[in-house]
Biopython code that builds the backbone (N, CA, C, O; Angstrom):
import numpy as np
from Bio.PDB.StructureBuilder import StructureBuilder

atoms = [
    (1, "UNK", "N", (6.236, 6.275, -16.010)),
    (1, "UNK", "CA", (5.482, 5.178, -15.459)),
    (1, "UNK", "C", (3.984, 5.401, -15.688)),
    (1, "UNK", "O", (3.258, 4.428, -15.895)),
    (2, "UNK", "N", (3.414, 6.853, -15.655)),
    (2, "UNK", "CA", (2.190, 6.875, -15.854)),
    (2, "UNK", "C", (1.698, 6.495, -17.345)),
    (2, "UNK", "O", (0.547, 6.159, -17.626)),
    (3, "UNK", "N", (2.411, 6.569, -17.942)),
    (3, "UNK", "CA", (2.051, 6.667, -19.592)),
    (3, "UNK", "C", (1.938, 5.334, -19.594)),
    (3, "UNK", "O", (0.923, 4.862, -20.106)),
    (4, "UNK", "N", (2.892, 4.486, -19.056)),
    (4, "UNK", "CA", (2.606, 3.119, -18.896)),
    (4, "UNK", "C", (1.612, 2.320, -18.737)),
    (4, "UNK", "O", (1.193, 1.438, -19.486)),
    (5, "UNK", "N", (1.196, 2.717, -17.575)),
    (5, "UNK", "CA", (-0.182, 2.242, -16.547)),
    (5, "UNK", "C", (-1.774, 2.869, -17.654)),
    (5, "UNK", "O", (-2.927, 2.536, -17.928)),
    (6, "UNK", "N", (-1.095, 3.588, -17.845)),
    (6, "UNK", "CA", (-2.413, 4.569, -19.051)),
    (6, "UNK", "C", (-2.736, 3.379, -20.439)),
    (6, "UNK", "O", (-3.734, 2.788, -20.851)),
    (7, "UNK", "N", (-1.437, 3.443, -20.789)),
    (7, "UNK", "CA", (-1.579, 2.814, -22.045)),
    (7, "UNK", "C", (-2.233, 1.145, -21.857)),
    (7, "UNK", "O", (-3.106, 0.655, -22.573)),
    (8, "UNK", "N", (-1.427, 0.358, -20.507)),
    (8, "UNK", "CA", (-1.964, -0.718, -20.082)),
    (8, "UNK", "C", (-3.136, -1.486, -19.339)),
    (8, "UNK", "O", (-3.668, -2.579, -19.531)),
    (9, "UNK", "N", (-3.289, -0.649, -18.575)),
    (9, "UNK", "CA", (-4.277, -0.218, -18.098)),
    (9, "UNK", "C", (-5.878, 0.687, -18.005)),
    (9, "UNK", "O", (-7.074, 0.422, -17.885)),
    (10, "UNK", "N", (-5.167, 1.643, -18.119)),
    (10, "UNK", "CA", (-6.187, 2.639, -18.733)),
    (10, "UNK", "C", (-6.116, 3.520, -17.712)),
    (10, "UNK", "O", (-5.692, 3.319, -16.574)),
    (11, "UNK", "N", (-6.611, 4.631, -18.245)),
    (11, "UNK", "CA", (-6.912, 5.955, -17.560)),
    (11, "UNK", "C", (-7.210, 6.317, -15.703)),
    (11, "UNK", "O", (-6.942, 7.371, -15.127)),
    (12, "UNK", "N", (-7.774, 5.176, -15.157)),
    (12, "UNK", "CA", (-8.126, 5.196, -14.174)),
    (12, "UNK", "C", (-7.073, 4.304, -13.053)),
    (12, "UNK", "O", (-7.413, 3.628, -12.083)),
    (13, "UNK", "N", (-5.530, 4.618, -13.649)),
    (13, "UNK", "CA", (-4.627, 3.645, -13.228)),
    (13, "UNK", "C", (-3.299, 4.639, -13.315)),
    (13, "UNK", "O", (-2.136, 4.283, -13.509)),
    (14, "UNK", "N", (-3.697, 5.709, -13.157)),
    (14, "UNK", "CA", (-2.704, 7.222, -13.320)),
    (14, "UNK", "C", (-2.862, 7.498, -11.794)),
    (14, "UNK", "O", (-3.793, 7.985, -11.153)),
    (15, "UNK", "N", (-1.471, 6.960, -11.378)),
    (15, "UNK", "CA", (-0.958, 7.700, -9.958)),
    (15, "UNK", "C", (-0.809, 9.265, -10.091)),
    (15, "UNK", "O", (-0.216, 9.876, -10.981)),
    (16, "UNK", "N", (-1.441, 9.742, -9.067)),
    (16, "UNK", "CA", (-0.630, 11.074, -8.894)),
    (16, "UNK", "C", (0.798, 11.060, -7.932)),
    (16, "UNK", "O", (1.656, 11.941, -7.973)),
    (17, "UNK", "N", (0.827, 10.093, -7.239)),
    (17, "UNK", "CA", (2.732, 9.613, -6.643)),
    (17, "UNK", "C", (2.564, 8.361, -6.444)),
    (17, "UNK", "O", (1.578, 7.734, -6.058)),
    (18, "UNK", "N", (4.202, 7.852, -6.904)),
    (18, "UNK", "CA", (4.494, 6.583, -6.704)),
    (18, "UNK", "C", (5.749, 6.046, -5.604)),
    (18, "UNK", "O", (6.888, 6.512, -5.570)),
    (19, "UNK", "N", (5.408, 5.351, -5.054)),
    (19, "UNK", "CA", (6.257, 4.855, -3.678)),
    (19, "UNK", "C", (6.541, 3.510, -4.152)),
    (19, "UNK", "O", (5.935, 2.653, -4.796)),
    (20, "UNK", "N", (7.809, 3.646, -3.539)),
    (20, "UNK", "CA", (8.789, 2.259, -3.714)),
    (20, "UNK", "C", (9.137, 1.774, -2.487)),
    (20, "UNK", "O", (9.833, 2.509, -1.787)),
    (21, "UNK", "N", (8.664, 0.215, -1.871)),
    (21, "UNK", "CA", (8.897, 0.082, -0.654)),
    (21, "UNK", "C", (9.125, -1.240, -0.729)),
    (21, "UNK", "O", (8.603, -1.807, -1.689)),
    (22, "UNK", "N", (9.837, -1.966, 0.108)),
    (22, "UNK", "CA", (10.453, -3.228, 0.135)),
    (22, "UNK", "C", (9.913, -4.292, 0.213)),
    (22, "UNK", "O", (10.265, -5.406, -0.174)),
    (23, "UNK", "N", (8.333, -3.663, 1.140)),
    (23, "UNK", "CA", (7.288, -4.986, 1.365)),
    (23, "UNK", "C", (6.199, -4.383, 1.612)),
    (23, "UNK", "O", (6.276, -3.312, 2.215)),
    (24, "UNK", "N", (5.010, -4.853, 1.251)),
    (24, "UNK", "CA", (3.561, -4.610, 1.877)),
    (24, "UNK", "C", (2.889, -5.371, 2.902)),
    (24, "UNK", "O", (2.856, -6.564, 3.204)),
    (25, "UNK", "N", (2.400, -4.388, 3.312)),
    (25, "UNK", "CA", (1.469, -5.062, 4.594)),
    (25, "UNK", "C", (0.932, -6.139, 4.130)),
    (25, "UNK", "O", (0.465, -6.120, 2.991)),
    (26, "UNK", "N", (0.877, -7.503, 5.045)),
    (26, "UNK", "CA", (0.064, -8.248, 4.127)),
    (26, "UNK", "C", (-0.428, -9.532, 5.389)),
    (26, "UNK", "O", (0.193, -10.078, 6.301)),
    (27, "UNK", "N", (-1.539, -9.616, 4.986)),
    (27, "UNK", "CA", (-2.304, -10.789, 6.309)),
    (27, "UNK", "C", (-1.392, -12.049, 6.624)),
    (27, "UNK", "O", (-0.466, -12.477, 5.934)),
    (28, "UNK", "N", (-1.784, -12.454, 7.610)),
    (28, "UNK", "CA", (-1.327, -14.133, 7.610)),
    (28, "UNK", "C", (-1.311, -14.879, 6.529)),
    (28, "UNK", "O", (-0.295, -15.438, 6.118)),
    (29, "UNK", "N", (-2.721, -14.961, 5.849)),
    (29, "UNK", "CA", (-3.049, -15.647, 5.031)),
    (29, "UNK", "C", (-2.246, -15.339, 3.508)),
    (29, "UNK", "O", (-2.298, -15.970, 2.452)),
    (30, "UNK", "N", (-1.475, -14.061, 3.893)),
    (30, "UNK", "CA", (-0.382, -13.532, 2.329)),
    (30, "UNK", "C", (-1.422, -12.644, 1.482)),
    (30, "UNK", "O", (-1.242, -12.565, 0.267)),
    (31, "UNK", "N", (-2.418, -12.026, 2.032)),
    (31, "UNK", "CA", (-2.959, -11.026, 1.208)),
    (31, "UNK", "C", (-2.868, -10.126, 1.494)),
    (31, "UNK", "O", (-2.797, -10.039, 2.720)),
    (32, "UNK", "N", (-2.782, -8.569, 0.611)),
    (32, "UNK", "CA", (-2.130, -7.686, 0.582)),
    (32, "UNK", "C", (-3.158, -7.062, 2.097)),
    (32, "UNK", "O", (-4.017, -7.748, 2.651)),
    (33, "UNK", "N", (-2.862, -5.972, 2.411)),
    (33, "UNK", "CA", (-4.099, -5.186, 2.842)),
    (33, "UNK", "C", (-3.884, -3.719, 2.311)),
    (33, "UNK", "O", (-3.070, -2.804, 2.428)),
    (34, "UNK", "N", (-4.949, -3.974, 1.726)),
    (34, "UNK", "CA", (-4.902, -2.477, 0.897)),
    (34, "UNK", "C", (-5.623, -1.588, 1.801)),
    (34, "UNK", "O", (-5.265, -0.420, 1.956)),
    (35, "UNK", "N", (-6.890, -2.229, 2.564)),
    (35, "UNK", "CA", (-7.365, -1.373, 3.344)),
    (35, "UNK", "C", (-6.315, -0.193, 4.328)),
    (35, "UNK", "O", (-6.282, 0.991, 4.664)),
    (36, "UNK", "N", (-5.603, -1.391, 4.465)),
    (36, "UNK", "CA", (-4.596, -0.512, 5.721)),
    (36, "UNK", "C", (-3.316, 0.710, 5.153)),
    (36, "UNK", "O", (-2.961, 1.840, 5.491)),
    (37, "UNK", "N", (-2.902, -0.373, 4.043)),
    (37, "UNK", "CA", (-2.045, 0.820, 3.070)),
    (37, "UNK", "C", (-3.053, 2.189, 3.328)),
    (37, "UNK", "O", (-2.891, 2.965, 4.270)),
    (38, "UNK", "N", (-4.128, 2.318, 2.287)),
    (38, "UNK", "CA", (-5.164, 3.307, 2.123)),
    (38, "UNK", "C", (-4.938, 4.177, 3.439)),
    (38, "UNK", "O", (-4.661, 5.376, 3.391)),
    (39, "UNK", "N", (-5.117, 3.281, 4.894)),
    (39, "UNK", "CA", (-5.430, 4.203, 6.047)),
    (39, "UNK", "C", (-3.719, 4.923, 6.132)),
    (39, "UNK", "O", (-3.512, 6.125, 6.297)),
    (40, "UNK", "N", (-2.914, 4.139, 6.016)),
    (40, "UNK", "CA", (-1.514, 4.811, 6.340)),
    (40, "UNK", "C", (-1.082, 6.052, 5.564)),
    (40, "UNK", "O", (-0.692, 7.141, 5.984)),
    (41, "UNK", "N", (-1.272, 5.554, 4.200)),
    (41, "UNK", "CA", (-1.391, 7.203, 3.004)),
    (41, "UNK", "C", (-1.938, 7.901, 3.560)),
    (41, "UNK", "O", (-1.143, 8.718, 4.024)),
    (42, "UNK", "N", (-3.150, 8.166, 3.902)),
    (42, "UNK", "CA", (-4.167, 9.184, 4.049)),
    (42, "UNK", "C", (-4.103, 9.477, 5.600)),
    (42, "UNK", "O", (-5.165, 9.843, 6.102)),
    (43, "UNK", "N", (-2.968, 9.363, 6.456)),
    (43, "UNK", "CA", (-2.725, 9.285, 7.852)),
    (43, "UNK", "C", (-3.948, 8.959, 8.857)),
    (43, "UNK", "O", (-3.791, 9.048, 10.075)),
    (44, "UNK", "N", (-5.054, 8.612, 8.329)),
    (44, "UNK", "CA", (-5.717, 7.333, 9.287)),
    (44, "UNK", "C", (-5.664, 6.596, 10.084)),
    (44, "UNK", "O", (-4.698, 5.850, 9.926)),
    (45, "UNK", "N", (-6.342, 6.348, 11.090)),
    (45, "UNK", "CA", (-5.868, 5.669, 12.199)),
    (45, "UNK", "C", (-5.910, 3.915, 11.394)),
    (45, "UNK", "O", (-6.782, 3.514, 10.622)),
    (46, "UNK", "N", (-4.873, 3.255, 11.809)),
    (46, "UNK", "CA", (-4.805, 1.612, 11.067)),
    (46, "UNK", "C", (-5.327, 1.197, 11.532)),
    (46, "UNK", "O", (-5.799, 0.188, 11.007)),
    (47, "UNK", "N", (-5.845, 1.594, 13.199)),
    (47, "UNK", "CA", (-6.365, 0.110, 13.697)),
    (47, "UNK", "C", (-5.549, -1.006, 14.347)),
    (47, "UNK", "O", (-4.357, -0.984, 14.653)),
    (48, "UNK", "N", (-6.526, -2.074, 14.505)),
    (48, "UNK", "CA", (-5.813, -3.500, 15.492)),
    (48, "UNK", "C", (-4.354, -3.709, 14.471)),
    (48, "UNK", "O", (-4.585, -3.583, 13.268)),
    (49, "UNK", "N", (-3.138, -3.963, 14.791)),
    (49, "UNK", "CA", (-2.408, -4.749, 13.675)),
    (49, "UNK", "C", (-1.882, -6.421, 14.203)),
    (49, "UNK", "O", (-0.822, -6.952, 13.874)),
    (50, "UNK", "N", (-2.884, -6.986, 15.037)),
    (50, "UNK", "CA", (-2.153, -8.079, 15.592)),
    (50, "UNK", "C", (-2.463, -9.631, 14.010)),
    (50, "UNK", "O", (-2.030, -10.778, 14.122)),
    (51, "UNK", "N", (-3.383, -9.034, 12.605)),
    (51, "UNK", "CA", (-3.698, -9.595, 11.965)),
    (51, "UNK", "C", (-2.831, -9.628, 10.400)),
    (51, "UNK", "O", (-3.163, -10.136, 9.329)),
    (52, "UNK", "N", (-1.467, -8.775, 10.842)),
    (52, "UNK", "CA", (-0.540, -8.339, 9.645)),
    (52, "UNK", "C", (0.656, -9.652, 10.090)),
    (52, "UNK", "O", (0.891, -10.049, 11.231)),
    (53, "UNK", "N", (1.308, -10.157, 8.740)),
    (53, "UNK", "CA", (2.159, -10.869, 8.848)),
    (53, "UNK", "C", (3.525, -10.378, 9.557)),
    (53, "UNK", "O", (4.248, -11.107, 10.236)),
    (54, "UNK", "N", (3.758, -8.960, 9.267)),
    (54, "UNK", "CA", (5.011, -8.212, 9.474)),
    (54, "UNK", "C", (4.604, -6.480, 9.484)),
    (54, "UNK", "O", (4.550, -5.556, 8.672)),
    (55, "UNK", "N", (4.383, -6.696, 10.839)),
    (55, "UNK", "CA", (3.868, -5.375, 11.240)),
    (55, "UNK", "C", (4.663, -3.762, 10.830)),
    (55, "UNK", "O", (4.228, -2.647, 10.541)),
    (56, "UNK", "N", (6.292, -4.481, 11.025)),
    (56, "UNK", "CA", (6.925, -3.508, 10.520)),
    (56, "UNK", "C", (6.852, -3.287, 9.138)),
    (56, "UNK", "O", (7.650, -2.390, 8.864)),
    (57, "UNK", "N", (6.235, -3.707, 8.089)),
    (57, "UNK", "CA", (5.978, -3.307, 6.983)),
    (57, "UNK", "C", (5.210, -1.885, 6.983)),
    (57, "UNK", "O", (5.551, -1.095, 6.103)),
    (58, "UNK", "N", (4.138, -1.462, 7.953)),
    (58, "UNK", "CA", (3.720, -0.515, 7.857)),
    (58, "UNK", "C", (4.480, 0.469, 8.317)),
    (58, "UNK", "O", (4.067, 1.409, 7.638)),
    (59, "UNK", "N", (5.645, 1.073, 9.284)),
    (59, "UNK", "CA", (6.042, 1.625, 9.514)),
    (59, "UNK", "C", (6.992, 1.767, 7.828)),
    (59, "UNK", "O", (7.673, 2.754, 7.549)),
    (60, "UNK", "N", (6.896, 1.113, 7.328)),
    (60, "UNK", "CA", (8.144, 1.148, 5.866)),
    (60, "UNK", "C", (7.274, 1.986, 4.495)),
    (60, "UNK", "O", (7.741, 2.527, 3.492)),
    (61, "UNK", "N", (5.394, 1.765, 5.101)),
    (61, "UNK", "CA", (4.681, 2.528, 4.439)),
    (61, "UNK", "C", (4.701, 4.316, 4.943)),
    (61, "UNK", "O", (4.701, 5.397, 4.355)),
    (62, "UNK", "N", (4.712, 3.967, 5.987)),
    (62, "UNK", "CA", (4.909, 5.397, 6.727)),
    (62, "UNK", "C", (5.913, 6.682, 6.191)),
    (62, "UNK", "O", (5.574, 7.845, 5.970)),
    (63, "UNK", "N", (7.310, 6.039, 6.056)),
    (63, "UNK", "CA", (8.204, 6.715, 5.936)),
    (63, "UNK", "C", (8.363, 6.725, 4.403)),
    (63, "UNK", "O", (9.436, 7.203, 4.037)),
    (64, "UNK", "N", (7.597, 6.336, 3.493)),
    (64, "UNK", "CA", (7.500, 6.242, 2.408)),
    (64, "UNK", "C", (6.570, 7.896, 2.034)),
    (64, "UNK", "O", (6.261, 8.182, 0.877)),
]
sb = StructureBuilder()
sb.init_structure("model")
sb.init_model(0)
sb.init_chain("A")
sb.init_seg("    ")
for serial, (resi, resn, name, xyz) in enumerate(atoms, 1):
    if name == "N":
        sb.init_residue(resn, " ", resi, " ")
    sb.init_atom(name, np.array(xyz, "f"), 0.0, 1.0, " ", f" {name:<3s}", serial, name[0])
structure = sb.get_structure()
């Protein structure tokens, strides 16, 4: 997959791990939140979540 993202992308698109998860966090409005992904990887506190479409998506980042 990385050779992939390298070749298509470019260099700055090389995961060091890749997670497979069913759904992403994502606003009301249907946009992703990467901010919050970011905080969940890096075990960060997330914050308010009363602004996520499907809160349990982050717990699906968690166990990922």
């Amino acid at each position: 997959m990385n050779k992939h993202l390298r070749e298509n992308i470019g260099p700055i698109a090389t995961a060091d791990e890749i997670y497979f998860i069913d759904s992403m966090p994502t606003t009301r409005s249907g946009k992703n939140d990467e901010t919050r992904m970011k905080a969940v990887a890096s075990g960060q506190n997330i914050g308010d979540l009363t602004t996520l479409e499907d809160k349990g998506s982050v717990e699906e980042v968690k166990r990922a």
